[in-house]
MIVO-70133 format. One record per residue: residue number from 1; x, y, z of N, C-alpha, C, O in turn; residue in three letters. Coordinates in pm, 1 decimal, decimal comma. Example, Ala and Ser with C-alpha at 12.3 -4.5 7.8 and 13.67 -1.06 7.14 Angstrom:
% MIVO-70133
KOLRO   nr      n.c1      n.c2      n.c3     ca.c1     ca.c2     ca.c3      c.c1      c.c2      c.c3      o.c1      o.c2      o.c3  rest
KOLRO    1    1319,0    -569,0     780,0    1230,0    -450,0     780,0    1320,0    -330,0     780,0    1423,6    -331,9     846,5   ALA
KOLRO    2    1285,0    -225,0     708,0    1367,0    -106,0     714,0    1290,0       3,0     787,0    1340,9     113,8     803,9   SER
//
This chain:
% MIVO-70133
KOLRO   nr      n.c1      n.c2      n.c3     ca.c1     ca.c2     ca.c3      c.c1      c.c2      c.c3      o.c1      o.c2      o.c3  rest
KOLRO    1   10929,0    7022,2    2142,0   10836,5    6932,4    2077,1   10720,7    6900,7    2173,4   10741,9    6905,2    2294,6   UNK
KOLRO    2   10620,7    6874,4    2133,5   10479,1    6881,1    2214,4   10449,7    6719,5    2120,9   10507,6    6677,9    2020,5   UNK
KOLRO    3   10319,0    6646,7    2215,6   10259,5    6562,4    2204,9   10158,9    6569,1    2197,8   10107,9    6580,2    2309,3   UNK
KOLRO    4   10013,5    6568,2    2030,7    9881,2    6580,3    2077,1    9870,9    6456,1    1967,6    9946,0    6401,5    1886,8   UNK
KOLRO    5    9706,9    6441,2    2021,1    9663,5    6320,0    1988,9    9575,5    6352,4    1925,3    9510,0    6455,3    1942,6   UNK
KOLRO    6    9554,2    6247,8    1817,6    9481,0    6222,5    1668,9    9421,8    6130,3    1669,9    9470,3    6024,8    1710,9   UNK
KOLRO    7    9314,6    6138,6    1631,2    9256,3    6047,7    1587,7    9186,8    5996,3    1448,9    9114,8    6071,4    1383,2   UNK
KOLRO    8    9214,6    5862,7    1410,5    9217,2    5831,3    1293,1    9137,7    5655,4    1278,1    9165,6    5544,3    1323,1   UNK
KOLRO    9    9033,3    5710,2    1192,7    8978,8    5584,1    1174,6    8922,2    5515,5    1311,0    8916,1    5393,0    1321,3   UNK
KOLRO   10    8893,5    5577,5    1383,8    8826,8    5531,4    1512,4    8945,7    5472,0    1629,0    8913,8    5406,9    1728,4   UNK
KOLRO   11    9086,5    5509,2    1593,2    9184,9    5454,7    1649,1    9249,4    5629,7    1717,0    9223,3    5732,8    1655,0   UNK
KOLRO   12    9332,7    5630,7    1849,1    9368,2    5792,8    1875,0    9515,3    5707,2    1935,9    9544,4    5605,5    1998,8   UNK
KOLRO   13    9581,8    5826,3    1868,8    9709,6    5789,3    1804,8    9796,8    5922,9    1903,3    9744,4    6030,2    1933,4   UNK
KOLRO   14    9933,6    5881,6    1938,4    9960,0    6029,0    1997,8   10090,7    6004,5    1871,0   10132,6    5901,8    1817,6   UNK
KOLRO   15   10137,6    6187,9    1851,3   10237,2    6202,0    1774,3   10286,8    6319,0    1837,8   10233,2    6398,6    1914,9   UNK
KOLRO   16   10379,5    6313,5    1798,1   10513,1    6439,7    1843,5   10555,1    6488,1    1733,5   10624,0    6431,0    1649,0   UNK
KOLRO   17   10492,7    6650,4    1731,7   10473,9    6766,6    1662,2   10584,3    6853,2    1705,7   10642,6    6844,2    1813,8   UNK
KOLRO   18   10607,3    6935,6    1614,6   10659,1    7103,3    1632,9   10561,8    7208,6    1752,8   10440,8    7194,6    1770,8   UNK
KOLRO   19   10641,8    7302,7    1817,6   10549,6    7358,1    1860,0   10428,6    7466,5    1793,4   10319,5    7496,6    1841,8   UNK
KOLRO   20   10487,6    7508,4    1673,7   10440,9    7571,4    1608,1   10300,0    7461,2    1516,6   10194,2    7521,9    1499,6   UNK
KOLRO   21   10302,7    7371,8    1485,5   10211,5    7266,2    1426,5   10119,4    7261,5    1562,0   10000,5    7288,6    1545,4   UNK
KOLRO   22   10159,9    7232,2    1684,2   10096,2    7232,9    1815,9    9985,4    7321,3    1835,4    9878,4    7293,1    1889,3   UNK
KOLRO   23   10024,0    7440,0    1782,3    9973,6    7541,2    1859,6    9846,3    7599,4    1731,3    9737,9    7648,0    1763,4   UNK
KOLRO   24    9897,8    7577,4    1572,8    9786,8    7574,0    1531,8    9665,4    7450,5    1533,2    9550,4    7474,6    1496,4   UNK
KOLRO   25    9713,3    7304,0    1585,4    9603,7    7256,1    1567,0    9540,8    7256,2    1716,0    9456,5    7170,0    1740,9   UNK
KOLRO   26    9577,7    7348,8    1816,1    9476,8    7332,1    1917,2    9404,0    7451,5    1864,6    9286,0    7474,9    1891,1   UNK
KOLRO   27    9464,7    7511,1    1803,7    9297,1    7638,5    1698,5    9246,0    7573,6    1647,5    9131,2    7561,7    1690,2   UNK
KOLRO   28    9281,0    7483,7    1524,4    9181,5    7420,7    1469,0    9095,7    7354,2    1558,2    8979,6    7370,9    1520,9   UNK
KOLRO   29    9103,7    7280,0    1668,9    9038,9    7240,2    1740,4    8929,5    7310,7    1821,0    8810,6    7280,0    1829,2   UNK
KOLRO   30    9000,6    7419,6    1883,1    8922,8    7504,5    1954,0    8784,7    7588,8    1871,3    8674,1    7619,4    1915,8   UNK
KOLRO   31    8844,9    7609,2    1736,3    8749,5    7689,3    1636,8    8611,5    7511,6    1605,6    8489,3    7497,4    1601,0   UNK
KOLRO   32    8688,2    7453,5    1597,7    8562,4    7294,0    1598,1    8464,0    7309,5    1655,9    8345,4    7324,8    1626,5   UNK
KOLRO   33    8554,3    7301,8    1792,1    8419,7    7323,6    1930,6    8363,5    7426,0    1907,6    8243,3    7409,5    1887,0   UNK
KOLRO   34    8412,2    7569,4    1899,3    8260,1    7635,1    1890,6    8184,8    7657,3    1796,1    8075,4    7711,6    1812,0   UNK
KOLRO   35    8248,4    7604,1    1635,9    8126,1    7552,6    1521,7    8045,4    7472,9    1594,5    7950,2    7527,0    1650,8   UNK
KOLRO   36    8058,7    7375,2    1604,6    7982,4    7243,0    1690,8    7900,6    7300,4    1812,0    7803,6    7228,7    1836,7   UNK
KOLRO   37    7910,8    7396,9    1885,2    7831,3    7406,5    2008,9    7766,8    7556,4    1939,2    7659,6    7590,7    1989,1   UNK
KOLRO   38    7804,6    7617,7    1865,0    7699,3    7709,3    1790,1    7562,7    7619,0    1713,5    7443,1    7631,3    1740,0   UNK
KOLRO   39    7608,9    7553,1    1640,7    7525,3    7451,4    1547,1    7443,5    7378,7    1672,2    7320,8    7386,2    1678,8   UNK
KOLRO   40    7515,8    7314,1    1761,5    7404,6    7229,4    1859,4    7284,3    7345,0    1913,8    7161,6    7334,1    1914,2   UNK
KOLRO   41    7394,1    7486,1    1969,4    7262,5    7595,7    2016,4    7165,4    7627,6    1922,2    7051,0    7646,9    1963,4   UNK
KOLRO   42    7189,1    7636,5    1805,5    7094,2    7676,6    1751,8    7004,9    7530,0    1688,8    6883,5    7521,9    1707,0   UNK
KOLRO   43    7053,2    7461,4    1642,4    6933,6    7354,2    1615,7    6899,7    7243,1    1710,8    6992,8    7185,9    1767,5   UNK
KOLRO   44    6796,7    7213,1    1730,1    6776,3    7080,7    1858,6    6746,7    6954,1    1810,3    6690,6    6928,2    1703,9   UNK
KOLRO   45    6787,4    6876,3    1894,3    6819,7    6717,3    1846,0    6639,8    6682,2    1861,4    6572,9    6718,9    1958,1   UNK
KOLRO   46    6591,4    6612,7    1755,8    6427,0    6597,7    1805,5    6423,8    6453,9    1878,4    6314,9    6397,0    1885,0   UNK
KOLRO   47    6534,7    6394,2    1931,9    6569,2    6243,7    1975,2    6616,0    6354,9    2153,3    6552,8    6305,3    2246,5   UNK
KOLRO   48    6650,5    6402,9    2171,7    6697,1    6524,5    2282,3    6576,3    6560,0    2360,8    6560,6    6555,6    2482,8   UNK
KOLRO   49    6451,4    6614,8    2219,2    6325,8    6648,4    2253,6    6263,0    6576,4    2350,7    6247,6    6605,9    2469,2   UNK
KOLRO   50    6221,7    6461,8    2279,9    6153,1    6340,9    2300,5    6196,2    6284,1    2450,8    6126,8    6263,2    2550,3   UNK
KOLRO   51    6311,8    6270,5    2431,6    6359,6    6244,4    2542,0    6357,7    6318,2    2740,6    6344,2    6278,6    2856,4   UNK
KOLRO   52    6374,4    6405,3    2685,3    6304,3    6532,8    2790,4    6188,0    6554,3    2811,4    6173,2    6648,0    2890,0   UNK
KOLRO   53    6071,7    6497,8    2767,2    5933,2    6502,4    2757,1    5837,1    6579,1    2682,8    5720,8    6606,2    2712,3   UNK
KOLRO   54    5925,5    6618,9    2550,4    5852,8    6742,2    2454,6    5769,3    6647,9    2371,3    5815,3    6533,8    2365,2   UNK
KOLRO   55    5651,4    6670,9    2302,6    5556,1    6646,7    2271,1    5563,9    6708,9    2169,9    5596,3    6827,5    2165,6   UNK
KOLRO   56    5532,1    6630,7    2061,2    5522,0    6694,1    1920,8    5371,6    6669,3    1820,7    5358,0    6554,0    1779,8   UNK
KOLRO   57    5314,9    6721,5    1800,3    5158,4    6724,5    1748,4    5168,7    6636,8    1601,8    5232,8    6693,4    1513,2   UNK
KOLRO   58    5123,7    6533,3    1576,7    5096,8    6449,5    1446,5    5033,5    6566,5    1371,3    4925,6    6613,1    1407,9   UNK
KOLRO   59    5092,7    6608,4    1278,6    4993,3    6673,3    1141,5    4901,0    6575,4    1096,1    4788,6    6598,3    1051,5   UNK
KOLRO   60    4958,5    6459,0    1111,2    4859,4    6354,5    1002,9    4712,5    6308,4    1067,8    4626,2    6265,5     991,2   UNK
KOLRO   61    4687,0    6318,2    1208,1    4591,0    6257,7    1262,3    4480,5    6388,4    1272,0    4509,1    6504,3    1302,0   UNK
KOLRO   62    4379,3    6347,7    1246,0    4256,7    6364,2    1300,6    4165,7    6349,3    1415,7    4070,5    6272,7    1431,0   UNK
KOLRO   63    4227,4    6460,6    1511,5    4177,2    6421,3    1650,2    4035,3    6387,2    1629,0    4007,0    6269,5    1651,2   UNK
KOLRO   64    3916,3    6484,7    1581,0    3781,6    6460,9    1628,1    3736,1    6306,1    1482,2    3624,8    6256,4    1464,3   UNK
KOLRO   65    3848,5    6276,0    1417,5    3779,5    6145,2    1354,8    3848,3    5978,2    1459,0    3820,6    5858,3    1462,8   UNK
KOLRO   66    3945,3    6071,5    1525,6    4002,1    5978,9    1660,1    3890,0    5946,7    1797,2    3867,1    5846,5    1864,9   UNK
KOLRO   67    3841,8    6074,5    1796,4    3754,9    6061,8    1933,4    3645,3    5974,2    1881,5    3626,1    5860,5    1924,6   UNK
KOLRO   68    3558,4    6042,8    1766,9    3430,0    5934,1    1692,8    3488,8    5785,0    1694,0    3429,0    5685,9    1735,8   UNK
KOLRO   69    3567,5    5787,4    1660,9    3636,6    5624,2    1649,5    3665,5    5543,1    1796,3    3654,4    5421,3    1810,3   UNK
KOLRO   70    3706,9    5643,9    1907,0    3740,3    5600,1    2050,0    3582,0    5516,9    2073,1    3549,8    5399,2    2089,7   UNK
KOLRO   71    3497,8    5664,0    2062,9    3383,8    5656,7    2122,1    3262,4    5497,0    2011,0    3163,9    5434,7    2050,5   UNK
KOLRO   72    3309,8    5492,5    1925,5    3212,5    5383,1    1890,9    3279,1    5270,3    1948,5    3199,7    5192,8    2001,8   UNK
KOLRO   73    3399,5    5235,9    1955,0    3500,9    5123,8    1985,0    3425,0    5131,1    2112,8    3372,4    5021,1    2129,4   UNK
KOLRO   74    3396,0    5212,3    2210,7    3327,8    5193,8    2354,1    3219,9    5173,6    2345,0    3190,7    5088,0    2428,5   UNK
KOLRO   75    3116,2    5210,8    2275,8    2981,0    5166,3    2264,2    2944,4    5055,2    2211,0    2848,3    4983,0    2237,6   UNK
KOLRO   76    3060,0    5041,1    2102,4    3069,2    4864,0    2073,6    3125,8    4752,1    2202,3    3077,3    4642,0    2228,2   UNK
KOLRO   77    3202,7    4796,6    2247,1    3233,5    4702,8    2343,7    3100,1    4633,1    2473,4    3066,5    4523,9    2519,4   UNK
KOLRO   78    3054,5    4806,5    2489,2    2954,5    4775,4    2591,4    2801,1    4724,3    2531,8    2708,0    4682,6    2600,6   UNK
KOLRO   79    2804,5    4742,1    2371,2    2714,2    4653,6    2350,6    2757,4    4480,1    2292,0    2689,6    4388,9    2244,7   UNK
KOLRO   80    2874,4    4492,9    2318,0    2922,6    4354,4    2294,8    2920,0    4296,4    2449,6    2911,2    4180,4    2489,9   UNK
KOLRO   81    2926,8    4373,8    2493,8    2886,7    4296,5    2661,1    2746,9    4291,3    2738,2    2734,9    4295,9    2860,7   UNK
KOLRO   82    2633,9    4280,1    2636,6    2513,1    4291,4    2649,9    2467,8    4164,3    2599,0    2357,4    4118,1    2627,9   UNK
KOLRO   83    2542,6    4112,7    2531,2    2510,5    3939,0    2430,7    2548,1    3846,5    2558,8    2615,5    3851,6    2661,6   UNK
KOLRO   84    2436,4    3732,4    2466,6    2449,4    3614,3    2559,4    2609,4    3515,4    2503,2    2645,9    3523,5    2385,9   UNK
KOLRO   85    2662,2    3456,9    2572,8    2775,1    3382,5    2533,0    2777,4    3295,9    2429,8    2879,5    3261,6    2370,1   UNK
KOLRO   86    2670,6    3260,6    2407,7    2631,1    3182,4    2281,2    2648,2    3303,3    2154,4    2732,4    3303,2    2064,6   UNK
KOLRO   87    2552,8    3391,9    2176,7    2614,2    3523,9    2072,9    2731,4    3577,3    2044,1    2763,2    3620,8    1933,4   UNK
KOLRO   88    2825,9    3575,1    2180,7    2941,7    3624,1    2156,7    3033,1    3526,2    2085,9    3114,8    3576,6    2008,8   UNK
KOLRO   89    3032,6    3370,3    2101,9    3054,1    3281,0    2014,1    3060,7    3298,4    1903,5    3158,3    3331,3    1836,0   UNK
KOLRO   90    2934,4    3273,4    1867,8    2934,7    3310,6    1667,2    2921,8    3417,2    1637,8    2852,5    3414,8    1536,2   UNK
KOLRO   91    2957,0    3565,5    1675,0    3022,7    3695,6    1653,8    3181,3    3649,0    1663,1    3248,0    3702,7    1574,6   UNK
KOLRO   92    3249,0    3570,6    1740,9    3341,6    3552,3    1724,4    3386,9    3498,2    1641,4    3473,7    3568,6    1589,8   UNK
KOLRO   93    3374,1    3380,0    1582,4    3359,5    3286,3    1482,9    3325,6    3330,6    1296,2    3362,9    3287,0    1187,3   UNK
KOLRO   94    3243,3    3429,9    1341,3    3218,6    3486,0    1191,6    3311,8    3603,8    1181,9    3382,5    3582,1    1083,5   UNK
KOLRO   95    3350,7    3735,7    1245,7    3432,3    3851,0    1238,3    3577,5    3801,3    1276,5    3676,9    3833,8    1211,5   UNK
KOLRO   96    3580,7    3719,8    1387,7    3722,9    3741,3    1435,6    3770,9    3640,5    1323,6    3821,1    3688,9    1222,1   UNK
KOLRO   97    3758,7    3502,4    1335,7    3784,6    3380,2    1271,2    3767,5    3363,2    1145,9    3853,0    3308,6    1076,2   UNK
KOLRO   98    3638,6    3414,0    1093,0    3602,7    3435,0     942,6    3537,9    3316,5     899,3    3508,8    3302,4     780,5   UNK
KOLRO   99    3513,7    3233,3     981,3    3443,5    3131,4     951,3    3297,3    3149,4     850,2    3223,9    3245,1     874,6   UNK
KOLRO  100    3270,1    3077,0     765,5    3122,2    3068,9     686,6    3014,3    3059,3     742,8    3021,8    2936,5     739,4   UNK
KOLRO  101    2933,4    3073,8     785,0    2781,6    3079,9     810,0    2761,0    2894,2     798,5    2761,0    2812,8     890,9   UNK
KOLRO  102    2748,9    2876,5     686,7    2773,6    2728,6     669,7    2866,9    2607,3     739,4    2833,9    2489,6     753,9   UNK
KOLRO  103    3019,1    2684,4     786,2    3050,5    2571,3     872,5    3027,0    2588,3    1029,5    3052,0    2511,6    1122,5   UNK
KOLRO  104    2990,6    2669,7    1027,5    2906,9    2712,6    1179,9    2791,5    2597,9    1207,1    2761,1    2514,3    1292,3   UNK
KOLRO  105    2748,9    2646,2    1084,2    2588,6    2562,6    1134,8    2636,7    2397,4    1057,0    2561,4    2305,8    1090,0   UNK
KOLRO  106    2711,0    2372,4     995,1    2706,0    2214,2    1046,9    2791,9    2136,8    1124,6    2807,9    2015,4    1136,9   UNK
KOLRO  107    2852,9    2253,3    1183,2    2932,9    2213,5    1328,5    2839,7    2198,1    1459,6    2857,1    2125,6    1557,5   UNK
KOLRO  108    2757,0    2270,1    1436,8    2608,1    2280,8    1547,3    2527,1    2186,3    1523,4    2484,8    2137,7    1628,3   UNK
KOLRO  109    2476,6    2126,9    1409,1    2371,7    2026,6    1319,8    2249,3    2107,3    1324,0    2143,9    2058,2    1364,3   UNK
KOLRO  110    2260,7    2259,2    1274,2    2168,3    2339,1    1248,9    2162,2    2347,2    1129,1    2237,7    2282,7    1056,3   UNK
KOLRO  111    2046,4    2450,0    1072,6    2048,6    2476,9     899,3    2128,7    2633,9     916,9    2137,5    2684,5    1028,8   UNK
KOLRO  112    2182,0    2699,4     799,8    2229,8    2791,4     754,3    2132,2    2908,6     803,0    2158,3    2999,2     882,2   UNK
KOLRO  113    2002,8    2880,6     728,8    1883,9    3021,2     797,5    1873,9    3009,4     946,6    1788,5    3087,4     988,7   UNK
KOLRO  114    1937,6    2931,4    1051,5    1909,5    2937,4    1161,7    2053,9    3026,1    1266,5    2074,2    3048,2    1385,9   UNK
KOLRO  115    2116,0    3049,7    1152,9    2253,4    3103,8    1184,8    2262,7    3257,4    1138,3    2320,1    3351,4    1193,3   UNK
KOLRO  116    2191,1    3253,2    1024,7    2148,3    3391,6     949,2    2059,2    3482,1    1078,0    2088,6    3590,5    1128,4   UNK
KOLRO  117    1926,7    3379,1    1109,9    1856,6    3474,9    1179,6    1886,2    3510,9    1311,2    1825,9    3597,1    1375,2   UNK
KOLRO  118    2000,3    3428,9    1359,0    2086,2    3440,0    1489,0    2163,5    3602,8    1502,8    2157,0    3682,3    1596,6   UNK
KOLRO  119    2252,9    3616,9    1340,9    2288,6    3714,7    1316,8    2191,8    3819,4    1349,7    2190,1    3888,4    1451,6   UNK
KOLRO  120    2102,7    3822,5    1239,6    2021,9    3913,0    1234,4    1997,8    3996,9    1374,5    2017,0    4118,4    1379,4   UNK
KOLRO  121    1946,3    3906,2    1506,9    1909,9    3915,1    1617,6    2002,6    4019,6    1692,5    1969,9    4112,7    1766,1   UNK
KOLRO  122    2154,6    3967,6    1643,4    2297,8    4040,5    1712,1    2269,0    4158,6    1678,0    2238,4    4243,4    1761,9   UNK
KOLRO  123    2275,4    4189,4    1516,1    2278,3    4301,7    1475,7    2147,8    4370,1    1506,7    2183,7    4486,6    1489,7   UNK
KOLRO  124    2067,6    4374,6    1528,1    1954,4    4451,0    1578,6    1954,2    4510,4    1736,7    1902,2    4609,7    1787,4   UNK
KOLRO  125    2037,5    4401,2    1789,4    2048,1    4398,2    1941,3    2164,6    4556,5    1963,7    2163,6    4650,3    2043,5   UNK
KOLRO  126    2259,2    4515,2    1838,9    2398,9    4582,6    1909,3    2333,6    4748,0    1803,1    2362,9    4861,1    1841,8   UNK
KOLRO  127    2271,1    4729,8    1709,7    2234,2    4885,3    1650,8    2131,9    4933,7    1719,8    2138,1    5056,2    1730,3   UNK
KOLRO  128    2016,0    4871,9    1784,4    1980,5    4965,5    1900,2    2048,0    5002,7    2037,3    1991,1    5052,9    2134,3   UNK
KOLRO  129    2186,6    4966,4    2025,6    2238,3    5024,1    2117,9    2306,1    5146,3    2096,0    2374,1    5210,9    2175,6   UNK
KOLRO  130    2275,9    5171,9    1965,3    2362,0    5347,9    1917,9    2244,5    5396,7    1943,8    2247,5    5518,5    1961,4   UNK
KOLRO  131    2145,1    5350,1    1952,5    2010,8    5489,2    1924,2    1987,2    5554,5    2058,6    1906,2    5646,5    2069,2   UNK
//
């Protein structure tokens, strides 16, 4: 009588077999392993990949609508760093914050057209900086 171990339900159990029961389930076993290490050779884990430093190409992206996009995000920045702090204020306030034009300017005790033509000024400032 021989002793192999089973496992069941996440629990490994030893039982005492025939030798003949023994000896076929270390085939069944043995024939496992090399299903299992045929199947691993031939297909690769893409979590295996990754992990090893393989690089896999996005189908979905658009490099040269990525670079146009890098490259304005930089020309915006550096013409956002061309404004006076007062400008960068209410650019902040209107895009980031979303604030109204209107509670801008009676938080200031300005009129509305004096906030408009403030804008105006930005945007002229920061579109001659693409040209």
């Amino acid at each position: 009588m021989k002793r192999i171990k089973y496992e069941i339900n996440g629990k490994v159990i030893d039982i005492e077999v025939t030798d003949e029961f023994a000896a076929q389930y270390e085939q069944i076993e043995a024939k496992e392993k090399r299903v299992n290490r045929k199947e691993t050779r031939r297909h690769q884990s893409l979590d295996a990949l990754v992990e090893s430093g393989f690089q896999i190409a996005d189908q979905g992206s658009d490099i040269e609508a990525n670079l146009i996009m890098q490259n304005n995000i930089d020309l915006l920045r550096r013409a956002f760093a061309t404004l006076t702090n007062d400008q960068k204020w209410l650019v902040e306030q209107v895009f980031y914050y979303g604030r109204k034009q209107s509670e801008i300017a009676a938080e200031l005790g300005i009129d509305v057209t004096s906030i408009r033509d403030r804008l105006r000024v930005i945007y002229k400032q920061i579109k001659n900086f693409w040209k």
